[in-house]
N, C-alpha and C positions, 0 to 999 in steps of 0.2 A: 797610480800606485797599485802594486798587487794587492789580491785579499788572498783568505782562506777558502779551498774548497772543501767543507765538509763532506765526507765520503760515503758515510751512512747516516741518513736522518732522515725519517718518515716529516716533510716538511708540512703537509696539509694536518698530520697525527698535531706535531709539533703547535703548529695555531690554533690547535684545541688547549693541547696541555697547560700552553702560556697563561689560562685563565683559569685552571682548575684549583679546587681547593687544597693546601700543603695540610696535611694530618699529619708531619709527623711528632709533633711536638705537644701531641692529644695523648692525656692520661686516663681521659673515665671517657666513657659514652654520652655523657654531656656536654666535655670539651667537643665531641665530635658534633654533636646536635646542634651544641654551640656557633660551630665551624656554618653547618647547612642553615640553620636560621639567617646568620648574618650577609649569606651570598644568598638567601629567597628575597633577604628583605631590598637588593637593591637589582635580583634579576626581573625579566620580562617576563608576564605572563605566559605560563607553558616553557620556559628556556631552561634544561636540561642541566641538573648540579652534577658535577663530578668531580673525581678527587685525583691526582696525580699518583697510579699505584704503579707504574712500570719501574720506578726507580728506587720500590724495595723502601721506603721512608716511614712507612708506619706497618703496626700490625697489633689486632685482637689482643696480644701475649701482654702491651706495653700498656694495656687500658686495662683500670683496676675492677671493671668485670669479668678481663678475660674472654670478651666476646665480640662480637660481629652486635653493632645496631640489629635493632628490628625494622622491619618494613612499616610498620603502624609508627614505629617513631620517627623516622625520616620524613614521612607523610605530615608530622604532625606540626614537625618543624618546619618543613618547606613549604607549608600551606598550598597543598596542593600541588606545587612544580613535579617534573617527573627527578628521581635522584638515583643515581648509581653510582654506590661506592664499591672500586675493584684495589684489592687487596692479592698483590705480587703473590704466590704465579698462579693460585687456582682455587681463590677467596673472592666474594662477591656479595654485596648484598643491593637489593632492588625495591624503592618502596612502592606503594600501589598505585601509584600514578603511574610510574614506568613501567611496573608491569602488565598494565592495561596496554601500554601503547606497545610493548612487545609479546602480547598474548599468542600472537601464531607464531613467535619462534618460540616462546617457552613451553609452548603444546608439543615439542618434539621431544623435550628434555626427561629422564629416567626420574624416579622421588630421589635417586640418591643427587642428582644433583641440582634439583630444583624444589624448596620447598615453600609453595607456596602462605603458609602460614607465618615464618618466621621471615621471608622475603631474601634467604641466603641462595647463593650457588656456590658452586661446588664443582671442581673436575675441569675439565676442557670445556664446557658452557659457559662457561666463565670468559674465557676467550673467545668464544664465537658471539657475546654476548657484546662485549667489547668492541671487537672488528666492528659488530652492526651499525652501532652509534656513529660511525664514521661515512656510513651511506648516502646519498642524496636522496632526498625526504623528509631523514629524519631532522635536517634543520635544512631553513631557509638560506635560496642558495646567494642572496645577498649578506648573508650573517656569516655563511662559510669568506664567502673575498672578503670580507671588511675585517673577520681574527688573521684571515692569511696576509693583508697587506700590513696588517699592525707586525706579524711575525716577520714579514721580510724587512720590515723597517730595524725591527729590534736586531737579528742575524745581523743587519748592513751594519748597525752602530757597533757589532762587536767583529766586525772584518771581515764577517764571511759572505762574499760575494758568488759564491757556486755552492752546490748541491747536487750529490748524488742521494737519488729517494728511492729505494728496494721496495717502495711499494706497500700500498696492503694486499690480502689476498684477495683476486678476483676482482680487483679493484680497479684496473690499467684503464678500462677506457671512461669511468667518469672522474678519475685523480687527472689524466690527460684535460677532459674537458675545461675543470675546472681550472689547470695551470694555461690551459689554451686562453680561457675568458677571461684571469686575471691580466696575461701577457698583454692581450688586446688593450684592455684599459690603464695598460701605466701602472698596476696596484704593487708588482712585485721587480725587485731588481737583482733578482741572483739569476743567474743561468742554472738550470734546472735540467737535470737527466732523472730521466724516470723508469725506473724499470718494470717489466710484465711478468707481476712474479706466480710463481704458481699456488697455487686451494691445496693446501696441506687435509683439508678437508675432506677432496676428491680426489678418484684412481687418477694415479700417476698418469698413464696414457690417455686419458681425457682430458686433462690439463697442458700436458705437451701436445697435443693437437691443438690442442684453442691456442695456446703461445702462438705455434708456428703460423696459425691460421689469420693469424692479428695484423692485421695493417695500420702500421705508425703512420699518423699522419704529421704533417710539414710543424713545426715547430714556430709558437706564436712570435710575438715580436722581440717581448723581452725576456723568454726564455727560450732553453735550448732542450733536446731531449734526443738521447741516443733509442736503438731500435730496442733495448730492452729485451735483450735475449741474452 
């Protein structure tokens, strides 16, 4: 029978999100603290708490401090895990765990959008702060296949058997790898296009060189992926 192919969906972003915490139904800074206690208390030693902020669902304005957590209190609740809660489109807060483990990128960041005292960002670090957490290293890459293959399972129950993924930035050749090494072992069952998108970060023609410069490799078993240009 046919499925759906969805046409835009960051699929590897997507087997994070599937696990992240929903805030939007948090009215004080307790509910939210609430929220991080009860995912430290069943995550893994060091496993990374986050919150679903792309889809706009919560925000500061709707919790009766009218504020962003602090970094000492995410800390306090998470007993230690690293936490970053990103708040749609340029709200952030980071407790000191995480920002121990992102100390050389926050060492680039201006005071206006990183303060390390209250554990907020601010601005477009925010976003670059975000993309990070998506890298290889920053989690074990048998934990990225095993959210990914749970996500392909979830997509297939709801019909959608293809994907077109835009990519993160500067991300093409290890989002590749990883669809390469799930394809090889069976994890995932959508046909998968991947595109080679550009660092909005970096000069335009430094980026269009590295695209054109890019060699797609053969497409794994159980997915598919166009040149991504």
């Amino acid at each position: 029978m046919p499925g759906f192919c969805d046409t835009h969906i960051h699929f590897e972003k997507v087997a994070h999100e599937f696990g992240y915490l929903q805030l939007r139904d948090a009215r004080s800074v307790a509910d939210v603290l609430d929220a991080v206690a009860a995912r430290a208390a069943r995550a893994a030693p060091g496993e990374w708490i986050r919150c679903n902020g792309d889809d706009a669902g919560w925000h500061e304005h709707n919790l009766a401090e009218r504020r962003l957590p602090h970094g000492d209190e995410l800390d306090a609740a998470a007993g230690g895990r690293p936490v970053f809660l990103y708040r749609r489109p340029d709200h952030g807060v980071l407790g000191g765990a995480a920002a121990e483990r992102l100390r050389e990128l926050l060492a680039g960041f201006s005071a206006e959008e990183w303060d390390p005292a209250t554990g907020w960002l601010r601005g477009p670090a925010v976003r670059v702060v975000n993309d990070s957490l998506y890298r290889p290293g920053v989690h074990e890459q048998e934990h990225r296949l095993r959210i990914l293959c749970e996500a392909s399972r979830r997509l297939l129950a709801m019909g959608v058997t293809g994907v077109v993924d835009p990519g993160l930035p500067a991300a093409f050749e290890p989002s590749w790898e990883l669809y390469r090494q799930a394809g090889e072992r069976g994890l995932i069952a959508q046909r998968v296009w991947l595109m080679n998108r550009l660092d909005w970060r970096r000069p335009f023609q430094e980026e269009y060189e590295r695209v054109r410069a890019t060699v797609v490799p053969p497409p794994p078993p159980a997915a598919c992926c166009g040149p991504g240009r």
